[in-house]
C-alpha positions as CSV (number, residue, x, y, z in Angstrom):
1,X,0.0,0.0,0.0
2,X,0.9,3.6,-0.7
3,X,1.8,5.6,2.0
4,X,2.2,9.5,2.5
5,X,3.3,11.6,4.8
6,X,3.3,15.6,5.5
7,X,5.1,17.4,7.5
8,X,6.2,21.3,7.8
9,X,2.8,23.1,9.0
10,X,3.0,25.3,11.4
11,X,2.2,29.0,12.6
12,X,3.2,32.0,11.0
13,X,2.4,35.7,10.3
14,X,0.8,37.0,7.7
15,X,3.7,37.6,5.0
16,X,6.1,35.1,6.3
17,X,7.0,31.2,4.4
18,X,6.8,27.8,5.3
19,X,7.9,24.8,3.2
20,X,5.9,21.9,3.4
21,X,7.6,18.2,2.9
22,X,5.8,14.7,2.1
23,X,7.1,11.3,2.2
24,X,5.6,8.7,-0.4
25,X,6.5,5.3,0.5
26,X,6.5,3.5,-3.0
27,X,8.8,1.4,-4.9
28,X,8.5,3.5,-8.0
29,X,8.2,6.7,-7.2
30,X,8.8,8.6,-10.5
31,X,5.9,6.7,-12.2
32,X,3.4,8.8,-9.5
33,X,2.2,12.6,-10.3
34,X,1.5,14.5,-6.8
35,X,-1.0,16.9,-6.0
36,X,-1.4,19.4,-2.6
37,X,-5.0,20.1,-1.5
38,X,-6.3,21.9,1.0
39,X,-9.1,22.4,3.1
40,X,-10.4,24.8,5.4
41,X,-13.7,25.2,7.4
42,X,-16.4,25.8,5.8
43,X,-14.6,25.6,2.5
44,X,-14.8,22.5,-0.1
45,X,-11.3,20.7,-0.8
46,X,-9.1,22.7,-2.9
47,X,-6.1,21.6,-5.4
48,X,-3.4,24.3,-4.3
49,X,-0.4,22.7,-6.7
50,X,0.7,19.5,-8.6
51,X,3.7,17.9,-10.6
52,X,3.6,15.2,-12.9
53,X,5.8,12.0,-12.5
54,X,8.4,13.4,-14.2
55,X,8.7,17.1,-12.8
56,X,8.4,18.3,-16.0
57,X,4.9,20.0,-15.4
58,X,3.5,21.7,-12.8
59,X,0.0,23.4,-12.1
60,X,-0.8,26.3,-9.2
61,X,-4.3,27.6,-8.8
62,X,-4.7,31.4,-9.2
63,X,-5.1,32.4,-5.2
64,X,-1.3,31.1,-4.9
65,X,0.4,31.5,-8.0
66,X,3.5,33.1,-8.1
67,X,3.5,32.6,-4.0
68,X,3.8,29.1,-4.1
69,X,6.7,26.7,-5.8
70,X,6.2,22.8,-5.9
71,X,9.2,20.7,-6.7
72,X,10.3,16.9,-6.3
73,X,13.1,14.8,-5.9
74,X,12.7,11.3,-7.3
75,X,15.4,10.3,-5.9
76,X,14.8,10.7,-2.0
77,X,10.9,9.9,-2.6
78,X,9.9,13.9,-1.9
79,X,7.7,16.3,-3.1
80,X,8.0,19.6,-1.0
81,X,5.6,23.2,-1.5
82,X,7.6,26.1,-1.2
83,X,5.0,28.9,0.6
84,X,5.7,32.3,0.4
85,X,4.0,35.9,1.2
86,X,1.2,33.7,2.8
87,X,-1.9,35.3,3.7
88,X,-5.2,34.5,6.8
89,X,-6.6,32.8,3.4
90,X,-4.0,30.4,2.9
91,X,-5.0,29.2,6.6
92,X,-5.9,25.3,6.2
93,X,-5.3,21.2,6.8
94,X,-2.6,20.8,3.8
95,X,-2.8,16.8,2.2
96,X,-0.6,15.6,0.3
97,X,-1.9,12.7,-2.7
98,X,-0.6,10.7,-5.1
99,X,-1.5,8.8,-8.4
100,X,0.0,6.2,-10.2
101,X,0.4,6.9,-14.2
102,X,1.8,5.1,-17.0
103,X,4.8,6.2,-18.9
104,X,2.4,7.8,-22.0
105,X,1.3,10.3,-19.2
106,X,4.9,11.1,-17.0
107,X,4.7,14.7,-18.1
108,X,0.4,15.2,-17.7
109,X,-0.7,17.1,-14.4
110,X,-4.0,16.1,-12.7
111,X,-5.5,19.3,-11.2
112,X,-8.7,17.5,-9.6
113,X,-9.0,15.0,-6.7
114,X,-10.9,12.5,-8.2
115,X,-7.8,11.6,-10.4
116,X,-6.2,10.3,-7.0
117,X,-5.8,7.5,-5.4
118,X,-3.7,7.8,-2.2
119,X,-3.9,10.2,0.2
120,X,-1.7,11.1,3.5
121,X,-2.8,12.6,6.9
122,X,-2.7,16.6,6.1
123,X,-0.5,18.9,8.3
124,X,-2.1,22.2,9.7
125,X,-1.0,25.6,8.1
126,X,-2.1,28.6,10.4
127,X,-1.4,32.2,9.2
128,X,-2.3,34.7,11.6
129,X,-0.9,37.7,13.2
C-alpha cells in the first residue's frame, strides 16, 4: 500500500513562508504525479499545486500562483511546497496525494481530486498575526 506523509505546517504571520515536505512510500516513485490540497472550514477541498511523475509539469491555482513553488526529488521519494507571502486565506489542513500513471502520461498534471488515489494525513498551516 501507498503511504504519505506531510510534514512542515506550522504557525506564522501574515507575510512570512513555510515549506511543506511529504514522504511517499513506493517502490516507484517517479511513475506517480503528486498533487497538494487543502481544506479549510467551511470551505470545499481545494487543489493548491501538482507535478507530474516526471517534474516536468506543474499546475498552481490562481489564489497562490506566483507565491507558491512545488518541486520533487525522485530520488529521496519527496515532493515539497515552497510557501511564500502567505496570507489568513491560505490558513488550512494541507494533504498531500498521489497517483499512479503510466509512462504515456509522465509529463500530464492532474489538477482534480478525483484523479487520485492515495492520500496522507494533512498537516495544519495557520497564518495569523
Amino acid at each position: 500500500e501507498v503511504q504519505l506523509q506531510a510534514f512542515g505546517g506550522g504557525l506564522v504571520q501574515p507575510g512570512g513562508s513555510l515549506r511543506l515536505a511529504c514522504a511517499v512510500s513506493v517502490g516507484d516513485f517517479d511513475s506517480y504525479a503528486v498533487g497538494w490540497f487543502r481544506q479549510s472550514p467551511g470551505k470545499e477541498r481545494e487543489g493548491v499545486s501538482c507535478i507530474s511523475s516526471s517534474g516536468i509539469s506543474t499546475y498552481y491555482a490562481d489564489s497562490v500562483k506566483g507565491r507558491f513553488t512545488i518541486s520533487r526529488d525522485n530520488a529521496k521519494n519527496m515532493v515539497y511546497l515552497q510557501m511564500n507571502s502567505l496570507k489568513p486565506e491560505d490558513t488550512a489542513v494541507y494533504y498531500c496525494t498521489t497517483k499512479r500513471v503510466t509512462s504515456a502520461y509522465f509529463d500530464r498534471i492532474y489538477r482534480h481530486d478525483y484523479y487520485y488515489d492515495y492520500w496522507g494525513q494533512g498537516t495544519q498551516v495557520t497564518v495569523s498575526s
